[in-house]
C-alpha positions as CSV (number, residue, x, y, z in Angstrom):
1,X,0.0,0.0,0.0
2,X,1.6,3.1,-1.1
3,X,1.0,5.8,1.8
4,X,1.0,8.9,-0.4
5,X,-1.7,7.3,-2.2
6,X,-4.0,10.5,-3.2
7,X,-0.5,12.1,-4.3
8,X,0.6,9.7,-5.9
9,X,-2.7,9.3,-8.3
10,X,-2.2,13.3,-8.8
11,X,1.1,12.9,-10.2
12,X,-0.2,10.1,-12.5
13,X,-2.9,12.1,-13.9
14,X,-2.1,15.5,-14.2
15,X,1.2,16.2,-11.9
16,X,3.9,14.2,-14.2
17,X,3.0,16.7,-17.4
18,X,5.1,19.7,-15.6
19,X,8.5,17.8,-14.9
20,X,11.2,17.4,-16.7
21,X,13.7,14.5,-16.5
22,X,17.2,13.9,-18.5
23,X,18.2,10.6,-19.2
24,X,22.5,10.4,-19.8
25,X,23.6,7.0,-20.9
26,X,24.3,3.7,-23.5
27,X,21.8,3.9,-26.4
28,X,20.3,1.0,-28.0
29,X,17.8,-0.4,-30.2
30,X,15.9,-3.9,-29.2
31,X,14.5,-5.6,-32.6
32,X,12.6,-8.3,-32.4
33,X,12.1,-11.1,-34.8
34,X,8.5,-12.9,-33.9
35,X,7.0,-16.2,-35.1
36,X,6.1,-19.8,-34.8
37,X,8.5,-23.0,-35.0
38,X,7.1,-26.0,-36.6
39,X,10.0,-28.0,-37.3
40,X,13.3,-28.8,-36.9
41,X,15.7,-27.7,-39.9
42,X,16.9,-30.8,-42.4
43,X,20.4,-28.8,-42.6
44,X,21.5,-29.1,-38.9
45,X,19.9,-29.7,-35.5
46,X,18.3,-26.0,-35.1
47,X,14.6,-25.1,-34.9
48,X,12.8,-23.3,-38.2
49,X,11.2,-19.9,-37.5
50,X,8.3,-18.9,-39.8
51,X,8.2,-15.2,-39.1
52,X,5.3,-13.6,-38.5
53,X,6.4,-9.8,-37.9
54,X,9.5,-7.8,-37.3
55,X,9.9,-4.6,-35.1
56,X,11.8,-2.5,-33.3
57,X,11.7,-0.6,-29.4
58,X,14.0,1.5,-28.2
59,X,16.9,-0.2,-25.5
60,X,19.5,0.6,-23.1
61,X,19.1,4.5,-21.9
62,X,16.1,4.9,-24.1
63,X,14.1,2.6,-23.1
64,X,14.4,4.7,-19.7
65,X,13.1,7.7,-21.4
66,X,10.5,5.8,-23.0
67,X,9.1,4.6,-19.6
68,X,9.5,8.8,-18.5
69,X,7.7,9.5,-21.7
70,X,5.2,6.8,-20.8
71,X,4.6,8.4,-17.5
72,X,3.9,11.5,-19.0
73,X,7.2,13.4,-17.9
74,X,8.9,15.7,-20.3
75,X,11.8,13.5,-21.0
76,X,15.3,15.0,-22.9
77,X,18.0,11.8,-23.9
78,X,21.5,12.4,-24.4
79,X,24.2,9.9,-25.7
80,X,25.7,8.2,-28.5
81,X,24.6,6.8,-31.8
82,X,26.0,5.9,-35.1
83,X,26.1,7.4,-38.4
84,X,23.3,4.4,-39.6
85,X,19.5,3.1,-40.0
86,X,19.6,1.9,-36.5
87,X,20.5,5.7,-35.5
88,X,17.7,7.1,-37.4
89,X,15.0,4.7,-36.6
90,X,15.8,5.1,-32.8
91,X,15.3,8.9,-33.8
92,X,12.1,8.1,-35.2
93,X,11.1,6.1,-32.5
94,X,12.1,9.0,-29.9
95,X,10.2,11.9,-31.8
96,X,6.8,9.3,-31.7
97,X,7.3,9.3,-27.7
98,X,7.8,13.0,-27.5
99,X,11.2,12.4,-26.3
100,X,13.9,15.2,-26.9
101,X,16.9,14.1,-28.4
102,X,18.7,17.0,-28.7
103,X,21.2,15.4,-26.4
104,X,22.2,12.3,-29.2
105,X,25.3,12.9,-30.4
106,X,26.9,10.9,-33.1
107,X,30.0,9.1,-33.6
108,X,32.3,7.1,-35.9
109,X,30.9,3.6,-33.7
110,X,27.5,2.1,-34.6
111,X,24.6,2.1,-33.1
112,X,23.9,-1.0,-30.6
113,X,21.2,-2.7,-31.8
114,X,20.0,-6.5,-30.2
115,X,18.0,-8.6,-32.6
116,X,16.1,-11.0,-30.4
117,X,14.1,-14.1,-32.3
118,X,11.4,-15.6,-30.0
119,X,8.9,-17.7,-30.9
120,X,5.5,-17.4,-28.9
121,X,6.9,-16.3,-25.9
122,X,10.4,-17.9,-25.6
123,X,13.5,-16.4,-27.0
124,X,15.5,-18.4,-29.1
125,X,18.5,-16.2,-30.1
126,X,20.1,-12.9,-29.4
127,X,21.9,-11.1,-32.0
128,X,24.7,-8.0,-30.7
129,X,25.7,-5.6,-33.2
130,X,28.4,-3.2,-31.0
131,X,31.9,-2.3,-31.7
132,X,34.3,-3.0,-28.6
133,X,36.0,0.6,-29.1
134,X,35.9,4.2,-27.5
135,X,33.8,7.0,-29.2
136,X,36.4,10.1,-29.9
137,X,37.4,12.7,-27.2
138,X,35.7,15.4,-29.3
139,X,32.6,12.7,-29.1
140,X,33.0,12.8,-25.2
141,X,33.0,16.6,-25.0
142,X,30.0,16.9,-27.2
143,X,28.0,14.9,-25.1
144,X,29.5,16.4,-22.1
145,X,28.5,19.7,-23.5
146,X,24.9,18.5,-24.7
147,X,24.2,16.7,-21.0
148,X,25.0,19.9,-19.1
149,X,22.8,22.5,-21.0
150,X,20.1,19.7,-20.5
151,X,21.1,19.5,-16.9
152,X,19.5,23.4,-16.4
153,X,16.1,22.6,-17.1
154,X,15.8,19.3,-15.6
155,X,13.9,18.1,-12.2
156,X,15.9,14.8,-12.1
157,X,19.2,13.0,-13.6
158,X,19.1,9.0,-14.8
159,X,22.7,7.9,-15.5
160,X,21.6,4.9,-17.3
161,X,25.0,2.7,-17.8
162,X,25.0,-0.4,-20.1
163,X,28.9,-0.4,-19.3
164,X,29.3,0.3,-22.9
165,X,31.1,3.6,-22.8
166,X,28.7,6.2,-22.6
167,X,29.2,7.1,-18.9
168,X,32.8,7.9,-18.5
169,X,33.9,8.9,-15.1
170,X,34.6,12.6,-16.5
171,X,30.7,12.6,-17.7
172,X,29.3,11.1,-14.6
173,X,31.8,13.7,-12.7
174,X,30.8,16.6,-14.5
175,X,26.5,15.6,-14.6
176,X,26.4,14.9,-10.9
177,X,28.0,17.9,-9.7
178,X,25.6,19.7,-12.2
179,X,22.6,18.5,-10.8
180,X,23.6,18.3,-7.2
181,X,24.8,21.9,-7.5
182,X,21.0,22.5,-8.8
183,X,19.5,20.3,-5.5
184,X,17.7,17.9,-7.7
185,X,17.6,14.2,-7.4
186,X,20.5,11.5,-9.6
187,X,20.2,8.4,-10.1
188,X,22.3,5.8,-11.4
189,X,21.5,2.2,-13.2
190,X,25.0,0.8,-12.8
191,X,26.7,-2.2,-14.9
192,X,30.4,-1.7,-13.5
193,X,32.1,-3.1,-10.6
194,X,33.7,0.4,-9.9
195,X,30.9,2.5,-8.2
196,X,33.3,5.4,-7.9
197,X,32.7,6.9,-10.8
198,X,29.3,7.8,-9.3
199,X,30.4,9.7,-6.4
200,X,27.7,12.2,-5.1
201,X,24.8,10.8,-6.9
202,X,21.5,10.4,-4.7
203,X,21.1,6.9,-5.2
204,X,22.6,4.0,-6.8
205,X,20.2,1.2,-8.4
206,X,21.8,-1.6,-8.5
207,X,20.2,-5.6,-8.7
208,X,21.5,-8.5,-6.3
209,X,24.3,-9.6,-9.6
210,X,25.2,-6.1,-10.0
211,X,26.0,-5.5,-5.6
212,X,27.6,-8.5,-6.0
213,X,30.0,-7.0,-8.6
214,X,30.9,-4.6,-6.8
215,X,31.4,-5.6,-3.3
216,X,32.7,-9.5,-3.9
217,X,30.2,-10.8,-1.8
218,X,28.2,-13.8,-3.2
219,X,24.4,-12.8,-4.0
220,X,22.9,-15.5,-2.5
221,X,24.8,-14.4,1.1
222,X,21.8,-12.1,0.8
223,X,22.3,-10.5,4.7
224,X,26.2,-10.1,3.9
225,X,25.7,-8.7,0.6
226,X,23.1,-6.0,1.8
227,X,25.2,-4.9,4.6
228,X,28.6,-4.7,2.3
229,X,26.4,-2.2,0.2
230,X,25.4,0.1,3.5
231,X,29.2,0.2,4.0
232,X,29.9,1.8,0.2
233,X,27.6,4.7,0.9
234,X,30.1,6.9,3.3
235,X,33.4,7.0,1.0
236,X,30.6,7.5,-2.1
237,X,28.4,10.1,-0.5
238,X,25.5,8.3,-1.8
239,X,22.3,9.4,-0.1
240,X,20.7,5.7,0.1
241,X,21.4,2.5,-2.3
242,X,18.0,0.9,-3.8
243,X,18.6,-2.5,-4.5
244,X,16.5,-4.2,-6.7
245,X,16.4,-8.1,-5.2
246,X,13.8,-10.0,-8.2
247,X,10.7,-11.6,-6.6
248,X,12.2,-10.0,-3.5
249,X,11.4,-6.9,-4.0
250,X,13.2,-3.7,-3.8
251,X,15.3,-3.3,-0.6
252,X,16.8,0.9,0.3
253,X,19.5,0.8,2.2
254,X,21.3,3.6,4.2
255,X,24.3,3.7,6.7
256,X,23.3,5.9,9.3
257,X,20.6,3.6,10.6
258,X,18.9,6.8,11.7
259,X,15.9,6.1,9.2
260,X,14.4,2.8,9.3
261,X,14.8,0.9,5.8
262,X,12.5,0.3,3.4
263,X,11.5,-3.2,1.9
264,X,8.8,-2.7,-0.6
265,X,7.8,-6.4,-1.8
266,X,7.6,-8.0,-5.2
267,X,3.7,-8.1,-6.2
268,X,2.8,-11.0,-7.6
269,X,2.9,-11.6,-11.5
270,X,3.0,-14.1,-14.2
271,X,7.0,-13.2,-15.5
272,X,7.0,-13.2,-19.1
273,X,10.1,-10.8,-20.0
274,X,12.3,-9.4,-17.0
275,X,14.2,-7.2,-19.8
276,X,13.9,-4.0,-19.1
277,X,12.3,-3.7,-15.7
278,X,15.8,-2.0,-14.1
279,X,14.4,1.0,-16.8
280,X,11.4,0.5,-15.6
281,X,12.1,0.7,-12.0
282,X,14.8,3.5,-12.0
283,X,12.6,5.8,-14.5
284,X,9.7,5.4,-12.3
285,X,11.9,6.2,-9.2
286,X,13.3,9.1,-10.5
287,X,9.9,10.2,-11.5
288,X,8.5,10.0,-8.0
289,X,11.3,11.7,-6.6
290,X,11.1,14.9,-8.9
291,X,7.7,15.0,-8.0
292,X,8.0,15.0,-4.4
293,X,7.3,11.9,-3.4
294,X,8.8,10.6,-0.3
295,X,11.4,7.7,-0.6
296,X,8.9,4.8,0.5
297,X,6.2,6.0,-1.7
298,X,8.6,6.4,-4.8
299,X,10.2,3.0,-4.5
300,X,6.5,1.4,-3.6
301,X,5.7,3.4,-7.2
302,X,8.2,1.7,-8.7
303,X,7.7,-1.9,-7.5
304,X,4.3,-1.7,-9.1
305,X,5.4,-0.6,-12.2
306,X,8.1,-3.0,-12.3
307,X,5.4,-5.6,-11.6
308,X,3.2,-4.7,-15.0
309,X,6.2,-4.7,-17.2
310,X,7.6,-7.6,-16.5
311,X,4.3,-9.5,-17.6
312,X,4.9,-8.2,-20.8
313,X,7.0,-10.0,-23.9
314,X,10.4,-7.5,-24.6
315,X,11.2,-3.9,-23.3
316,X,8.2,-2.7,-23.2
317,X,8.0,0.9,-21.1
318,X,5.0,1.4,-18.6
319,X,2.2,3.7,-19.2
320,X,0.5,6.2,-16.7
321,X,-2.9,4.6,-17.1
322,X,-1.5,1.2,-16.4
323,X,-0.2,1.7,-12.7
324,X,-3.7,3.8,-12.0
325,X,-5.6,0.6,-12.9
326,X,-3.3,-1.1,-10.9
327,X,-3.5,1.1,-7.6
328,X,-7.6,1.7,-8.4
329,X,-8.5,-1.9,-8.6
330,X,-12.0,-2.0,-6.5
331,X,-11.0,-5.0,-5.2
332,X,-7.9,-3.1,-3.6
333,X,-9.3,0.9,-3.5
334,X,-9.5,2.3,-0.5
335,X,-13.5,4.0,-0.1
336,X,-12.2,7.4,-0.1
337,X,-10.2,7.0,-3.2
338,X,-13.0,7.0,-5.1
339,X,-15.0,9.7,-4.1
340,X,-13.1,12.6,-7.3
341,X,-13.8,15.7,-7.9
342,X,-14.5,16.5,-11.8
343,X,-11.2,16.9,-13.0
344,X,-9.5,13.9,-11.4
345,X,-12.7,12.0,-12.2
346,X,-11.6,12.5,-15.8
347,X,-8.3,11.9,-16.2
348,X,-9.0,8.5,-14.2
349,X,-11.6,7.2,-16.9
350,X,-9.2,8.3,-19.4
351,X,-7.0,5.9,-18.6
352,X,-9.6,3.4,-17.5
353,X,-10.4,3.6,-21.4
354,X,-7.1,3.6,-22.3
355,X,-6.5,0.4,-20.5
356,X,-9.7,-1.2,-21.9
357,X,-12.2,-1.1,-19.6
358,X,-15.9,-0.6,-20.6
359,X,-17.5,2.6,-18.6
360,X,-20.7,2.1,-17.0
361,X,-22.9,5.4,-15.1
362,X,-26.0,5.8,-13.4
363,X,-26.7,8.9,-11.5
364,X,-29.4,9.9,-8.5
365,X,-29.7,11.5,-5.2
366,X,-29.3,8.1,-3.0
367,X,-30.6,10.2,0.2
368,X,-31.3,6.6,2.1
369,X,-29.8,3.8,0.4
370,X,-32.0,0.8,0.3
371,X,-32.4,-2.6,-1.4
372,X,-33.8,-1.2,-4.5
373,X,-30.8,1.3,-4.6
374,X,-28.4,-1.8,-4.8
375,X,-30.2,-3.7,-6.4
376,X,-29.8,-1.0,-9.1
377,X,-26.1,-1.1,-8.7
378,X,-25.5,-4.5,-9.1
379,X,-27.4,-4.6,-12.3
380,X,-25.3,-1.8,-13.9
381,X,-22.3,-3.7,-12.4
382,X,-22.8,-6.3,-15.2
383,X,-22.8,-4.1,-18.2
384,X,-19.5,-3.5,-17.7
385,X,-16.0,-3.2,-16.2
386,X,-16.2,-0.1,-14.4
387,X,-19.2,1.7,-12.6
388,X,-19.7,6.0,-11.9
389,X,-22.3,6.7,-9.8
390,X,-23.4,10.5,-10.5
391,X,-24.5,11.8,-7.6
392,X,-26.6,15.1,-6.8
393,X,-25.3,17.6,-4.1
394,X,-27.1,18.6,-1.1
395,X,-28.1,21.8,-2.5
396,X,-28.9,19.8,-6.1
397,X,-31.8,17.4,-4.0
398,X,-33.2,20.3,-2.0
399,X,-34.4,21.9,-5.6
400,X,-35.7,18.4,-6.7
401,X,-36.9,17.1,-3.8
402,X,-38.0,19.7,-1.5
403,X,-36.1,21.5,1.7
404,X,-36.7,18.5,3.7
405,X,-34.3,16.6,2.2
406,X,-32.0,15.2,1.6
407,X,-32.3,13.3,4.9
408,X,-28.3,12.4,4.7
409,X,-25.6,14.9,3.6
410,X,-23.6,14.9,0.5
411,X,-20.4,13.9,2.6
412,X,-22.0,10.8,3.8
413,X,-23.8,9.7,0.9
414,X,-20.4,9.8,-0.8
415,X,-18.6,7.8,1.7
416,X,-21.6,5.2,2.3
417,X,-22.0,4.9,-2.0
418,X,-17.9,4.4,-2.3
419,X,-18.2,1.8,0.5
420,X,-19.9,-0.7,-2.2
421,X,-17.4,-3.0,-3.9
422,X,-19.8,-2.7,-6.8
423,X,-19.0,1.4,-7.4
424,X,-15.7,2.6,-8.5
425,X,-16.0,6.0,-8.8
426,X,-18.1,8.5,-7.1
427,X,-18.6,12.3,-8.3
428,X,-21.1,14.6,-7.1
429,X,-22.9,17.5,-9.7
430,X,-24.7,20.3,-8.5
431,X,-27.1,20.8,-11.3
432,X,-30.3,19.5,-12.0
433,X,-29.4,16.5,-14.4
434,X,-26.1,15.1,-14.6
435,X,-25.8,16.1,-18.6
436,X,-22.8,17.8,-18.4
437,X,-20.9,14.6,-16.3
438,X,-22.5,12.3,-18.5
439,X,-21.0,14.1,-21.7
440,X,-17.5,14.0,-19.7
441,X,-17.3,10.8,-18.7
442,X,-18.9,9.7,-22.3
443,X,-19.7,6.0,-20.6
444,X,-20.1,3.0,-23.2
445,X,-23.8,2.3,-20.9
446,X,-25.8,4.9,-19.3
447,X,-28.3,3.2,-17.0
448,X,-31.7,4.0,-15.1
449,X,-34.0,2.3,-13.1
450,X,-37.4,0.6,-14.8
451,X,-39.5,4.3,-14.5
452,X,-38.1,5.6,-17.4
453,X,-37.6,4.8,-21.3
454,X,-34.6,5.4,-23.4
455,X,-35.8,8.8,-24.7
456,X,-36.6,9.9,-21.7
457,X,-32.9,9.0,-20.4
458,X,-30.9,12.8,-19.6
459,X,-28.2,11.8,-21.6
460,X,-29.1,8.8,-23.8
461,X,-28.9,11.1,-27.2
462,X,-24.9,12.0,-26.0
463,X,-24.3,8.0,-25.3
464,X,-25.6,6.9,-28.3
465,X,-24.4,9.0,-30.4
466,X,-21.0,8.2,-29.5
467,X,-21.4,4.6,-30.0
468,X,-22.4,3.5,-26.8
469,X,-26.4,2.2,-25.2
470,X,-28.6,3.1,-22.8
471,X,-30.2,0.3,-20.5
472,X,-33.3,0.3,-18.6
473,X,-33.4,-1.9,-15.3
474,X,-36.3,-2.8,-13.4
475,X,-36.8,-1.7,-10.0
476,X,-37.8,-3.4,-6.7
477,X,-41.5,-3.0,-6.5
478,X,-42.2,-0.7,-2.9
479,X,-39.1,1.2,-2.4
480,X,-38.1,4.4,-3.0
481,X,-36.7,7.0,-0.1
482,X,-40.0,8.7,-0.3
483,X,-41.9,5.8,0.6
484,X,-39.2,5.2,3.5
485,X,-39.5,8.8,4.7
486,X,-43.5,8.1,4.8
487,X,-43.1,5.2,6.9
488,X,-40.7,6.8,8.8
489,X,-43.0,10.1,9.6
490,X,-46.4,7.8,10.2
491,X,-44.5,5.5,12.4
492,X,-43.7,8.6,14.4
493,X,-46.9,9.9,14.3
494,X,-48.5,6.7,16.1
């Protein structure tokens, strides 16, 4: 459970469009070569791939950006690419995202580019085009140069390193300083023994293999390796180390023992592809940091989004609307998450539709809630995958009903209403009909109780129009509040 869980939804859905994020490290392409084997090849003991389709995703440092980009950050890459296709489709692919890659700077190596040939879902061969050589020294300064300016504008640093000679120690040097001087958050994806080189950064990233590296401590002397890492951070000056630990979670460690540790937990998953969650995790990290999140909300961040990317097949980066769905499941909401005001109430059914779901609403006043009321609810429950309830405000039922009512105020009505596992979202509307919500939201099914008829549905032109239905549901015969208000007075009465 993350504990900044209203601000963390915030900066999904509106907060992440304002922050900026550079990305300094090894650029790569991932291609991937997709189809079914049948048989076994006549000329030697190898499988036969029938391809199906072939295409390409950015790797390496990009696919960091990509998951920024995903997230809806303002994401600027910087670092080094050939003079080739691979260089210009990985352009093409960055300008799609809305990533700025100002900061790619070419040289006389080629582009790294990993062909991957899987059929179904298991890989069968990898294929490594990278030269073993240095870029130039006037390579180095340009990127130096290009990483600094970028450095001015930015809320947060990623050194991603591939160890494939991006991230010198005179680049790593010169970025850190730049940011720390600035007070905003570094972070580096490490793939050398030598952690020096990242001397002042915020946090290190590294996995269980990777700590191991660089402390000569066995991984699986799990309680030795984690404290060898807490001993690196004094002569480093790192602020805390995040170690990412597989199906363990993700562990942050720091020396001065002043501030208890955080162990955020693996969430359970069916593990199709674990390439690329290290972007995923460190991109979403750094994301939560530059937007204020506190440590143990930003790692619990990223541990989700590690979670839904490693279901996926390749490096695949994580979406905005995917980790909402994940934290606004109504089987794991919290009551009080779902009660939105308009605009959050938007953006979250944008990404409900972005991730597929079909939006159901109803609307009313649901002063007393009875068995009629849920009977109501559980109906629209089955028409599809996600249900608004429209609700009117105090001052809304007054003008409908008399002064009288409503009998319960808006505040409870909201909490009671988000209470029900059948509702996921509840947003109150102050005028007469819910018109103007209904033509926000733009549900797939608009639904009313059995005393009306499609035309006479507020909405149902809106809805259909756009596709979607209206459905009509009967009611239980002998209640309504009204009638429960009568009983109520004449029981009184007697």
């Amino acid at each position: 459970m993350i504990a900044e869980r209203d601000a963390v939804l915030r900066l999904l859905e509106t907060g992440f469009s304002r922050l900026r994020v550079l990305v300094v490290g090894d650029l790569m392409i991932d291609r991937y070569i997709v189809g079914d084997v049948e048989r076994i090849s006549p000329e030697a003991p190898v499988p036969v791939l029938r391809q199906a389709r072939e295409y390409s995703r950015p790797g390496g440092a990009a696919n960091v950006a990509m998951n920024l980009a995903g997230l809806g950050l303002k994401t600027t890459l910087a670092g080094f690419v050939g003079r080739d296709a691979y260089a210009t489709e990985l352009r093409e692919l960055m300008n799609d995202a809305g990533v700025d890659a100002s900061g790619l700077v070419e040289s006389e190596l080629p582009t790294i580019a990993k062909t991957r040939v899987v059929s179904r879902t298991q890989q069968l061969l990898r294929i490594d085009v990278e030269s073993r050589e240095v870029a130039s020294p006037d390579a180095f300064e340009t990127l130096r140069a290009r990483a600094l300016t970028a450095v001015a504008d930015a809320d947060a640093v990623i050194l991603s390193d591939y160890a494939k000679g991006a991230l010198s120690e005179a680049i790593c040097g010169a970025v850190i300083e730049a940011a720390r001087s600035r007070g905003i958050p570094v972070l580096v994806d490490p793939k050398t023994r030598d952690l020096t080189k990242y001397a002042g950064a915020t946090t290190i990233c590294p996995n269980l293999q990777e700590l191991s590296a660089a402390t000569g401590i066995d991984a699986y002397r799990t309680d030795d390796l984690l404290q060898a890492g807490r001993d690196l951070l004094p002569a480093l000056g790192i602020e805390f180390l995040t170690v990412t630990m597989s199906e363990k979670g993700i562990r942050v460690l720091r020396h001065d023992g002043l501030l208890e540790e955080i162990h955020s937990p693996a969430r359970a998953r069916e593990v199709f592809d674990v390439s690329g969650a290290g972007d995923t995790v460190i991109a979403t990290l750094a994301a939560g940091l530059a937007g204020g999140l506190a440590v143990d909300s930003a790692v619990e961040l990223a541990n989700v989004a590690a979670g839904i990317v490693v279901a996926k097949l390749g490096t695949v980066p994580v979406a905005a609307h995917e980790i909402v769905a994940e934290l606004t499941m109504s089987s794991g909401i919290a009551s009080a998450d779902k009660v939105l005001e308009f605009d959050r109430a938007v953006a979250r059914v944008a990404e409900w539709r972005a991730s597929g779901e079909s939006i159901v609403f109803t609307n009313g006043c649901f002063d007393l809630l009875h068995i009629g009321h849920i009977t109501l609810l559980e109906d629209c429950r089955r028409f599809g995958s996600k249900l608004i309830v429209g609700m009117n405000t105090d001052r809304s039922v007054s003008d409908l009903k008399g002064p009288t009512r409503p009998i319960v105020g808006q505040n409870e009505r909201t909490k009671v209403m988000a209470a029900l596992g059948s509702v996921d979202m509840v947003v109150l509307f102050d005028e007469e009909t819910p018109l103007n919500l209904i033509r926000a939201m733009k549900p797939d099914v608009l639904v009313k109780g059995g005393d009306y008829n499609v035309q006479t549905v507020v909405g149902h032109e809106d809805v259909i129009a756009a596709g979607g239905r209206v459905e009509i549901v009967p009611t239980v015969e002998g209640f309504s509040t009204s009638n429960i208000v009568k009983k109520m007075v004449k029981g009184a009465g007697s």
